[in-house]
Backbone as numpy.savetxt, mean C-alpha at the origin, in Angstrom:
# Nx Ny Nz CAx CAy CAz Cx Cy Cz
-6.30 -10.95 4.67 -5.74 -9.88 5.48 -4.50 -9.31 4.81
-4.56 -8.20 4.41 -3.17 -7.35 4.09 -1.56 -7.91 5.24
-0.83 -7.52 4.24 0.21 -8.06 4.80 1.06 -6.42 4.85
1.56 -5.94 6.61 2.48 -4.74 6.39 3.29 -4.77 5.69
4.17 -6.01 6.07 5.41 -6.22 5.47 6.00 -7.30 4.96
6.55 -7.40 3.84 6.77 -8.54 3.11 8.19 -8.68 3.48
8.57 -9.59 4.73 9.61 -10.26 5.03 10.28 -11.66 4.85
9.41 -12.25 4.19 10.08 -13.62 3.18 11.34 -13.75 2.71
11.41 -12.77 2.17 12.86 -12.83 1.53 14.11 -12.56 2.57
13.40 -11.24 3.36 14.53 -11.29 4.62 14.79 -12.79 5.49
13.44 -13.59 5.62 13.65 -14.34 6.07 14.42 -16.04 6.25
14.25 -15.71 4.09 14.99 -16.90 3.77 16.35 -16.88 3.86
16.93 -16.09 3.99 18.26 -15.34 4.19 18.76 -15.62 5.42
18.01 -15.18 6.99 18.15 -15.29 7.76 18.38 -17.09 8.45
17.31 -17.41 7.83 17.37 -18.94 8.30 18.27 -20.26 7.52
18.87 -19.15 6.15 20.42 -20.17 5.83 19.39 -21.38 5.19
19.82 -22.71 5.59 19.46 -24.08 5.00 18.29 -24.62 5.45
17.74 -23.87 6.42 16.27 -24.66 7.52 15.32 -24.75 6.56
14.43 -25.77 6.46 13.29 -25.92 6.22 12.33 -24.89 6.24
11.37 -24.26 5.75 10.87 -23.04 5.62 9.77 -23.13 5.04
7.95 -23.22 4.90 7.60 -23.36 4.17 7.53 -22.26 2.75
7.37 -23.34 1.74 7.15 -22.34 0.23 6.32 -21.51 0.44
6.13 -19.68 -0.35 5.00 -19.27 -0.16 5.27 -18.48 -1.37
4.45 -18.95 -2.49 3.84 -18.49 -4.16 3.28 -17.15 -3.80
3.78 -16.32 -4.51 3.03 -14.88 -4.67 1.68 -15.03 -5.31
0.70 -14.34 -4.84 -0.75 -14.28 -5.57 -0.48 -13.53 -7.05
-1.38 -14.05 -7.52 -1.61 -13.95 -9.15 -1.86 -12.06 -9.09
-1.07 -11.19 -10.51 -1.88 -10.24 -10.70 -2.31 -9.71 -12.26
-2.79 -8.70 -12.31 -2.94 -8.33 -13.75 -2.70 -7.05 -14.21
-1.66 -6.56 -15.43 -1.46 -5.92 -15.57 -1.66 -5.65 -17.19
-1.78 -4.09 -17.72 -1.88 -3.68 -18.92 -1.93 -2.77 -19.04
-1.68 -1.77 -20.09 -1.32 -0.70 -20.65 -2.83 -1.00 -21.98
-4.10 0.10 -21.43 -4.93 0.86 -22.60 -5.02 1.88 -22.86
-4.99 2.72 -23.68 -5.60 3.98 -24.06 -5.34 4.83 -23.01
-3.83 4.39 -23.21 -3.39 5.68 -22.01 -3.32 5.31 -20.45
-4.06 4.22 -20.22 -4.13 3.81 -18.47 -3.47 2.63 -18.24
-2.30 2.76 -17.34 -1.84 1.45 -16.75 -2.78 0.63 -15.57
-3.09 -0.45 -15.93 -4.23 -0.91 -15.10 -3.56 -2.13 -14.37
-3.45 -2.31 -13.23 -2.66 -2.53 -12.08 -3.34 -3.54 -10.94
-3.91 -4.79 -11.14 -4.65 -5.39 -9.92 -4.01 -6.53 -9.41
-3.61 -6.64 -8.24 -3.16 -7.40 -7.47 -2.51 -6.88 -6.27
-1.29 -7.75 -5.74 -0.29 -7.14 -4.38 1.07 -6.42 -4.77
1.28 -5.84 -4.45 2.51 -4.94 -4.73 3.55 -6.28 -4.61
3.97 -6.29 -5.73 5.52 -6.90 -5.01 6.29 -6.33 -6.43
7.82 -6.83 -5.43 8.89 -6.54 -6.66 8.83 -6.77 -8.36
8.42 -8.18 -8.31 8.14 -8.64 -9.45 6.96 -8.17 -10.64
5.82 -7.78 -9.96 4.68 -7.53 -10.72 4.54 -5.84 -10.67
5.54 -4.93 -10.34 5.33 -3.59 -10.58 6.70 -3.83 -11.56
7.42 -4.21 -11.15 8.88 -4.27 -12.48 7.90 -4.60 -13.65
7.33 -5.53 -14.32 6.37 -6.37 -15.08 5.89 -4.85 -15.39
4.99 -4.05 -14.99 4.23 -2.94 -14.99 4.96 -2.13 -15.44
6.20 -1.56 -15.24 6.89 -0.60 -15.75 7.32 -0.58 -17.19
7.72 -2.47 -16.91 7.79 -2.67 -18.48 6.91 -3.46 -19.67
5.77 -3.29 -18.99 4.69 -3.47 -20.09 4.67 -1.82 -20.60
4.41 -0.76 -19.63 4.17 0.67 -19.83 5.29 1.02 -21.05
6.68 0.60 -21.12 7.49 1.06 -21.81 7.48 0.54 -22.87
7.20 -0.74 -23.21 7.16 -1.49 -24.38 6.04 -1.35 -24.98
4.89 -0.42 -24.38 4.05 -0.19 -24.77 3.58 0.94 -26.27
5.11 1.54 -25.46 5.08 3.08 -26.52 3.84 3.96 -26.34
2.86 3.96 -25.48 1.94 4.80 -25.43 2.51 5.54 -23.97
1.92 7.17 -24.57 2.14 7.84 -23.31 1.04 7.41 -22.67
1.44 7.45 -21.11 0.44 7.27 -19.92 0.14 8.02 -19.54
-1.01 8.38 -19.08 -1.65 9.39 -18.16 -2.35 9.23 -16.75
-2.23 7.67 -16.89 -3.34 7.00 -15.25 -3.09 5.70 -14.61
-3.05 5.69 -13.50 -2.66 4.57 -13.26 -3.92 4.08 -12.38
-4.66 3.29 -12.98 -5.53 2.44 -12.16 -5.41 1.36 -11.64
-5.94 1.14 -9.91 -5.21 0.23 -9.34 -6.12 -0.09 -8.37
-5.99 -1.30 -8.40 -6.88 -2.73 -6.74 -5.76 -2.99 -6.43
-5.52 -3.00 -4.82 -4.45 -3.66 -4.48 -4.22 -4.03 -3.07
-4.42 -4.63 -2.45 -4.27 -4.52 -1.12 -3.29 -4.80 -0.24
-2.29 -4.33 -1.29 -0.58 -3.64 -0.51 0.09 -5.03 -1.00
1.21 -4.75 -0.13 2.40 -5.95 -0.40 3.88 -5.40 0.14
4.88 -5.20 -0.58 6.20 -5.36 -0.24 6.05 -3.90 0.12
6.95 -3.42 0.77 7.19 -2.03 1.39 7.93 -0.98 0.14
9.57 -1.63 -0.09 10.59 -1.53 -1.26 9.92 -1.20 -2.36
8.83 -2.14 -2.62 8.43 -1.76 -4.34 7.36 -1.06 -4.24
6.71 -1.33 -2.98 5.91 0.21 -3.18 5.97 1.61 -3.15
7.60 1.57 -2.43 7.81 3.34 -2.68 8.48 3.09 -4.27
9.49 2.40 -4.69 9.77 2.16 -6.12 8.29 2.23 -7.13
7.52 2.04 -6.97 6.36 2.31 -7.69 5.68 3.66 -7.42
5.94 4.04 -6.25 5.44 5.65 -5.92 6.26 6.33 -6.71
7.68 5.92 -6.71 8.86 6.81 -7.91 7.82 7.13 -9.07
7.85 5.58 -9.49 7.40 5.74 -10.85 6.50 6.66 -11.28
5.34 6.55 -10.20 4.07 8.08 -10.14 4.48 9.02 -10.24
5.28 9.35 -9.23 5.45 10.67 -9.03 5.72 11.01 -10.81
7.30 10.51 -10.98 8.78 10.60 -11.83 7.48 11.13 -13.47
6.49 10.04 -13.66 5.91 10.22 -14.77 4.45 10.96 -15.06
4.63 11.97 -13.42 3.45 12.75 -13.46 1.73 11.78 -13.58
1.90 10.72 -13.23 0.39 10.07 -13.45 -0.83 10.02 -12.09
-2.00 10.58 -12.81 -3.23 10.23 -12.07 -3.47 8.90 -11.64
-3.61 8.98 -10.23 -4.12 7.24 -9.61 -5.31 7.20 -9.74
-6.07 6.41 -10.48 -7.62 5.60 -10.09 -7.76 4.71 -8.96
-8.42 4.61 -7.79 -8.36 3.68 -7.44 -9.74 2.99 -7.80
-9.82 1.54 -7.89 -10.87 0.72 -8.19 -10.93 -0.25 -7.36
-11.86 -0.25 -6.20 -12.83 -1.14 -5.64 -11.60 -1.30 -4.26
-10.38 -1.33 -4.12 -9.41 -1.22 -3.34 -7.78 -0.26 -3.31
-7.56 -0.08 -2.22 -6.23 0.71 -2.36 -5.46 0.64 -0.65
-5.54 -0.50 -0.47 -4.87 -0.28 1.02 -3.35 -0.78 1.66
-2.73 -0.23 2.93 -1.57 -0.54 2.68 -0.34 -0.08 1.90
0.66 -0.50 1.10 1.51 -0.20 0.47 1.06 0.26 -0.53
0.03 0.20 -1.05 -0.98 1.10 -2.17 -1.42 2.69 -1.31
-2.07 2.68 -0.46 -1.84 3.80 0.28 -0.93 4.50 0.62
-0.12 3.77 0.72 1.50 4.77 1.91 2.26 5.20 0.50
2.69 4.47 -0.60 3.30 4.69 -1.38 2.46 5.71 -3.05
1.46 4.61 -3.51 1.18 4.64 -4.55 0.39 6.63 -4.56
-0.84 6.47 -3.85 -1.81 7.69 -3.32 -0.72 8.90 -3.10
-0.43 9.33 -2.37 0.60 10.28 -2.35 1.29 10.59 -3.53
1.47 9.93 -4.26 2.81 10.04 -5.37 1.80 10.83 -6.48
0.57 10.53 -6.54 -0.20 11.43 -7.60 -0.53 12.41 -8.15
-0.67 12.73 -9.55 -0.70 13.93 -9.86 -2.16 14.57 -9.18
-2.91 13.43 -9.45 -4.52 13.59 -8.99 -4.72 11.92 -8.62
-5.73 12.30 -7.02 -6.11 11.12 -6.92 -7.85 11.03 -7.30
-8.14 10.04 -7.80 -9.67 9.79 -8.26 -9.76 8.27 -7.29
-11.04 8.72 -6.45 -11.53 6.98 -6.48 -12.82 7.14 -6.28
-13.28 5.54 -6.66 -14.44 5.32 -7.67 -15.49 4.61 -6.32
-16.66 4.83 -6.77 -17.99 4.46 -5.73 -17.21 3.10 -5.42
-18.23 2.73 -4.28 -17.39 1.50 -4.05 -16.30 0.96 -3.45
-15.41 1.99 -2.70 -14.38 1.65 -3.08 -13.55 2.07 -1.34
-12.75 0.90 -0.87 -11.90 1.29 0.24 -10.25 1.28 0.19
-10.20 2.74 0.91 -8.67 2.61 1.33 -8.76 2.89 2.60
-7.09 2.55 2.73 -6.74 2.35 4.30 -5.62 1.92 4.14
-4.75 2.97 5.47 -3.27 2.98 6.01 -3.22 1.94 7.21
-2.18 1.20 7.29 -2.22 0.16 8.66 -0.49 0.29 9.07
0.13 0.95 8.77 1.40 0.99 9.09 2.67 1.25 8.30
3.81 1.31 8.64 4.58 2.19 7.79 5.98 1.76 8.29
7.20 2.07 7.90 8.46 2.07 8.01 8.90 2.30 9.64
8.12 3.52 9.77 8.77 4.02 11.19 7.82 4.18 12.16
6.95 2.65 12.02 5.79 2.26 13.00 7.18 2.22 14.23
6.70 1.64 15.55 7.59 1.36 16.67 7.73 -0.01 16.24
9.57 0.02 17.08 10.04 -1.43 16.64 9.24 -2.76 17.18
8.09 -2.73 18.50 7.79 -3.80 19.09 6.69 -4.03 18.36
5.99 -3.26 17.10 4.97 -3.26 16.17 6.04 -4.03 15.11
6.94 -3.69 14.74 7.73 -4.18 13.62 8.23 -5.45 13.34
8.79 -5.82 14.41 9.17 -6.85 14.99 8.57 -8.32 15.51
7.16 -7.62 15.51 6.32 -9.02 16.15 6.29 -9.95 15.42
6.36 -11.18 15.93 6.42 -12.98 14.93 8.25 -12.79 14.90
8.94 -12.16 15.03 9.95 -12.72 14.72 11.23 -12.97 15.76
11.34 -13.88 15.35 12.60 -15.14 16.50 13.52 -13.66 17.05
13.77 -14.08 18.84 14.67 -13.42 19.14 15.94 -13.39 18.31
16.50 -14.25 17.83 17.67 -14.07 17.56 18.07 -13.73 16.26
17.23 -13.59 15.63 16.90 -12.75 13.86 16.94 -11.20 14.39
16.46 -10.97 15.73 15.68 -9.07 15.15 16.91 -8.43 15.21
18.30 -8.40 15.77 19.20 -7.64 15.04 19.16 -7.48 12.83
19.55 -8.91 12.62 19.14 -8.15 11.10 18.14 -8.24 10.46
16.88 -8.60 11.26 15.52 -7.99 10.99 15.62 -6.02 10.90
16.18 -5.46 12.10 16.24 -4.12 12.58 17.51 -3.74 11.22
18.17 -4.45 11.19 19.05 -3.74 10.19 18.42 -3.78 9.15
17.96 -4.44 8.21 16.52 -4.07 6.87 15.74 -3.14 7.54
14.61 -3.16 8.64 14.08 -2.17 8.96 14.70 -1.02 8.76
15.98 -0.58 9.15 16.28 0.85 9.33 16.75 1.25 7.72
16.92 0.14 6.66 16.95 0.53 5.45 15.91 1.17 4.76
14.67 0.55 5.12 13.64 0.99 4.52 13.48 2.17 5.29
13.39 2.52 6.47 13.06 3.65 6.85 14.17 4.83 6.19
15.37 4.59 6.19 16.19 5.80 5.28 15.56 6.03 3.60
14.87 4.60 3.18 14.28 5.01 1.88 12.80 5.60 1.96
12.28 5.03 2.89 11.06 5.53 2.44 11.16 7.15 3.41
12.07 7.33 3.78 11.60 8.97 4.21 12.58 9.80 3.42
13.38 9.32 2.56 13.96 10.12 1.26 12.92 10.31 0.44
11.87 8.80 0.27 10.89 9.12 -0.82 9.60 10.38 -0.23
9.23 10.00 1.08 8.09 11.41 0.96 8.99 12.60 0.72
10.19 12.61 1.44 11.04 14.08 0.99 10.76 14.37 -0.03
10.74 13.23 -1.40 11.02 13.95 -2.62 9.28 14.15 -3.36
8.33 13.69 -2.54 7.06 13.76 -2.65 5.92 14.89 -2.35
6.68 15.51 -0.99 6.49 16.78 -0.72 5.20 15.93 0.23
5.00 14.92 0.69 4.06 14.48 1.88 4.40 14.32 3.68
3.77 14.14 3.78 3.66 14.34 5.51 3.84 12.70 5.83
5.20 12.08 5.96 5.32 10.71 5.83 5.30 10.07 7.38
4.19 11.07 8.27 3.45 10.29 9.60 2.35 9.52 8.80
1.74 10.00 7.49 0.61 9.54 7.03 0.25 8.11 7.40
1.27 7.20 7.49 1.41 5.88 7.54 1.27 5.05 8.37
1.55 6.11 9.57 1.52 5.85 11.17 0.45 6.59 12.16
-0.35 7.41 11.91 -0.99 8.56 12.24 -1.67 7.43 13.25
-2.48 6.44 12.64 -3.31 5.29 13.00 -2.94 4.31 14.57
-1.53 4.24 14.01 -1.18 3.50 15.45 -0.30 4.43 16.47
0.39 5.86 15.90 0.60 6.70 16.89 -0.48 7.47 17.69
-1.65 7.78 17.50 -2.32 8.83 17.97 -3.04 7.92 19.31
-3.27 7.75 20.13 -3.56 7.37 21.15 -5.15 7.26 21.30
-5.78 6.48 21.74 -7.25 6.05 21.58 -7.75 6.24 19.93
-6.79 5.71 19.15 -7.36 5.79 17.40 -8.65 5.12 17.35
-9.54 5.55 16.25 -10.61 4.59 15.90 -9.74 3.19 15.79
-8.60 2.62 15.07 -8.58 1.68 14.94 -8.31 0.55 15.96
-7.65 1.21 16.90 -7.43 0.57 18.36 -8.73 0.21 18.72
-9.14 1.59 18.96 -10.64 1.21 19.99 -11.62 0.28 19.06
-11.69 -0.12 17.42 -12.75 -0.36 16.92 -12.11 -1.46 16.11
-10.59 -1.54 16.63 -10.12 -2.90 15.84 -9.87 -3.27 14.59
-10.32 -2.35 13.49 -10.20 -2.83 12.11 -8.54 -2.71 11.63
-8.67 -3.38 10.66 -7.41 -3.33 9.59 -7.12 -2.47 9.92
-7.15 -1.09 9.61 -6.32 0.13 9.28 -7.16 1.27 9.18
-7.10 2.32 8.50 -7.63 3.31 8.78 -7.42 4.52 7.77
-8.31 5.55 7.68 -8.67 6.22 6.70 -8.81 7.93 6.96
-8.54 8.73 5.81 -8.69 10.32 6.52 -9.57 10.97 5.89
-9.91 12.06 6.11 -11.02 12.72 5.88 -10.20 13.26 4.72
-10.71 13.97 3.22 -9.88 14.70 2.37 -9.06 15.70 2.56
-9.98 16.84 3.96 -9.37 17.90 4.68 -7.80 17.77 5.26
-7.37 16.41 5.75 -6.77 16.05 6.65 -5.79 15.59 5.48
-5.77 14.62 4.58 -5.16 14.46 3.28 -4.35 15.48 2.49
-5.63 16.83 2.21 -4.79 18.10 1.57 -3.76 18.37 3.06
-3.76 18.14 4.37 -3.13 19.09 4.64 -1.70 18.24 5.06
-1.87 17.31 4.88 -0.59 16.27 4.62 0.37 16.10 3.45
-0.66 16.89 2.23 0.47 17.52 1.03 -0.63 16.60 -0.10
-1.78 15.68 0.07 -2.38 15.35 -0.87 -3.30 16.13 -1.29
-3.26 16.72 -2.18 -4.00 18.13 -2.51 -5.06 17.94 -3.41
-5.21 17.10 -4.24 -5.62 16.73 -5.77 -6.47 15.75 -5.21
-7.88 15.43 -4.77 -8.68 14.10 -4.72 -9.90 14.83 -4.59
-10.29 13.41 -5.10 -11.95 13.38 -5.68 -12.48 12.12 -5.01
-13.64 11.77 -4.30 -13.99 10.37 -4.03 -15.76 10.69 -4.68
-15.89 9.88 -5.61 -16.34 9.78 -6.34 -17.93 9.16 -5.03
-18.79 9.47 -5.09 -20.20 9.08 -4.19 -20.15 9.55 -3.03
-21.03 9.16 -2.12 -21.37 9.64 -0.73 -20.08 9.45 0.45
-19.79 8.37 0.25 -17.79 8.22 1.40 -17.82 6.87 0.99
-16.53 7.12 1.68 -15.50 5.44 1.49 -16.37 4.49 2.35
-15.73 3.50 1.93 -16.63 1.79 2.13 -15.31 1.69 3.89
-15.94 1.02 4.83 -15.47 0.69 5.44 -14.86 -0.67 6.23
-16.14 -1.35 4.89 -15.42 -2.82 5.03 -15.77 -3.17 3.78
-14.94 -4.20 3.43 -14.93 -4.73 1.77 -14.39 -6.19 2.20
-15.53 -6.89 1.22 -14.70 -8.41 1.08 -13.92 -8.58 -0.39
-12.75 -8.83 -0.14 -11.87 -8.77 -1.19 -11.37 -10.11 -1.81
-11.18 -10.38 -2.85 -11.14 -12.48 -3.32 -9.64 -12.20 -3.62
-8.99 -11.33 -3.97 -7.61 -11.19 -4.51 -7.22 -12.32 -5.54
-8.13 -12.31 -6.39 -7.94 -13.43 -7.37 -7.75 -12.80 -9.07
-7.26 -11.87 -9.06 -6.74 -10.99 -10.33 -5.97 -12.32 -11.13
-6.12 -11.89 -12.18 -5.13 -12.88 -12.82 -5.16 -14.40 -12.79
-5.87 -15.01 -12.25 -6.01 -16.52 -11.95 -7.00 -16.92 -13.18
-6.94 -17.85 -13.59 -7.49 -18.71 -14.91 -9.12 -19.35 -14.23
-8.68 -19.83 -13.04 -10.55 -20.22 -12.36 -10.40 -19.78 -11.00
-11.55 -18.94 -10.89 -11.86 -18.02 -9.90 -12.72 -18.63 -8.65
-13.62 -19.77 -9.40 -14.31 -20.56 -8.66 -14.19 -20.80 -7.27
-13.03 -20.93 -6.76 -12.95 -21.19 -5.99 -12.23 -20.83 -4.75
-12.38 -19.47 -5.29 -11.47 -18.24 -4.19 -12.84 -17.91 -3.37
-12.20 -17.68 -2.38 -13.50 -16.66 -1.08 -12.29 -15.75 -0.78
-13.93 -14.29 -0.45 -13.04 -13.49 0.00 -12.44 -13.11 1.55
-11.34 -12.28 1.76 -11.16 -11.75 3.02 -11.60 -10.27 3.26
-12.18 -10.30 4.52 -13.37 -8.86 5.04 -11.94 -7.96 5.38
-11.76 -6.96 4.61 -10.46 -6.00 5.00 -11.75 -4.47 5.54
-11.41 -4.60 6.69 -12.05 -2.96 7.26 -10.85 -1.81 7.95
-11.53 -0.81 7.55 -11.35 0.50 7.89 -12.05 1.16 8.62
-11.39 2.34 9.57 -12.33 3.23 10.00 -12.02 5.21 9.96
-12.46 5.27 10.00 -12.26 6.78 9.51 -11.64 7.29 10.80
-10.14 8.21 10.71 -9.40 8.70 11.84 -9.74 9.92 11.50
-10.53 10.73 12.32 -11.04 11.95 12.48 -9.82 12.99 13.54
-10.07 13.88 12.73 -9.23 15.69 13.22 -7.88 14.93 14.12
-7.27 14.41 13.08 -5.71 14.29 13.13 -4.91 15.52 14.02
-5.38 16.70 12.91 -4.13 17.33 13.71 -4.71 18.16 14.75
-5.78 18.01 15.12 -6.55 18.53 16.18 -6.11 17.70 17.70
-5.71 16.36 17.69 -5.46 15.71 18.51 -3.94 15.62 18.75
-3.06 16.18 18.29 -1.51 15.89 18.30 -1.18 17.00 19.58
């Protein structure tokens, strides 16, 4: 299951000396070929920094950024939308793109391409409502739980500013009232291209007949034996005539 928000770190902070269990970031993979930064795993701080500077040490100009991902930290995914935007690159998506790969990465593109096969999906955003934001965490944390929250929300709505997107994109899903995803329960949720261009994503192609609406995903990029990963069923459902319903 995708994770909205990567609060670990807020949390180790919060809880000082307590006992806490460990939790290892999943494995990812990254490289710079013939022009394409190729990008599979979870967004986090660590493995898009890694990405920026494989791209630079690479000395090849880039032109694409191909990417599986089924989200991660909030922070590094608009910091990685920078990077899109900042270096003009085409997103591929391959076989996944949901989450902080959606809200951040998709938008930021010069052109989006994605390939048969293949699901995305938005499940939430910065300036979801706080009793969405907040859930799992101890009364007596959500003051500076809410104080990080309201950081990210001043960054990530500087970043669609400078993106030229419609940064409800993120939320459309759990604001609009009787959503497919409410009524039909899945992960998150998906737009028609029409609805995309008119949110400021102008540039996409989906490559076959439509998006996949459920995918089993192993998130095992980068791991040495694969053997013994199973996957998790991440679904979507298509949120139809957005702005017809507002």
């Amino acid at each position: 299951m995708p994770i909205k928000f990567s609060l670990v770190a807020l949390l180790v902070l919060l809880t000082g000396c307590k006992t806490i269990p460990v939790i290892f970031p999943s494995a990812y993979k990254v490289l710079v070929s013939n022009g394409v930064l190729v990008y599979d795993g979870p967004i986090t701080g660590g493995a898009v920094l890694e990405a920026i500077r494989v791209v630079r040490e690479s000395g090849e100009p880039i032109n694409t950024l191909k990417i599986t991902s089924p989200g991660g930290d909030v922070a590094a995914g608009i910091e990685f939308g920078y990077f899109v935007k900042e270096n003009n690159l085409n997103v591929e998506v391959s076989e996944l793109c949901f989450s902080a790969c959606a809200n951040y990465v998709l938008p930021a593109a010069k052109k989006v391409v994605i390939n048969r096969n293949s699901l995305i999906g938005w499940h939430g955003g910065a300036t979801d409502p706080n009793d969405v934001l907040l859930a799992g965490v101890p009364q007596a944390q959500r003051a500076q739980a809410m104080a990080y929250i309201y950081r990210l929300r001043m960054k990530e709505t500087a970043f669609f500013g400078y993106i030229g997107v419609d940064q409800q994109i993120t939320t459309y899903g759990d604001t609009i009232a009787g959503s497919c995803k409410s009524k039909q329960r899945t992960d998150g949720w998906y737009y028609s291209i029409e609805d995309m261009q008119r949110m400021g994503i102008d540039n996409i192609e989906i490559k076959g007949n439509e998006l996949l609406s459920s995918l089993e995903y192993k998130q095992d990029s980068g791991q040495m034996d694969t053997t013994s990963f199973y996957g998790d069923t991440i679904t979507a459902c298509l949120l139809k005539n957005v702005f017809a319903v507002q």
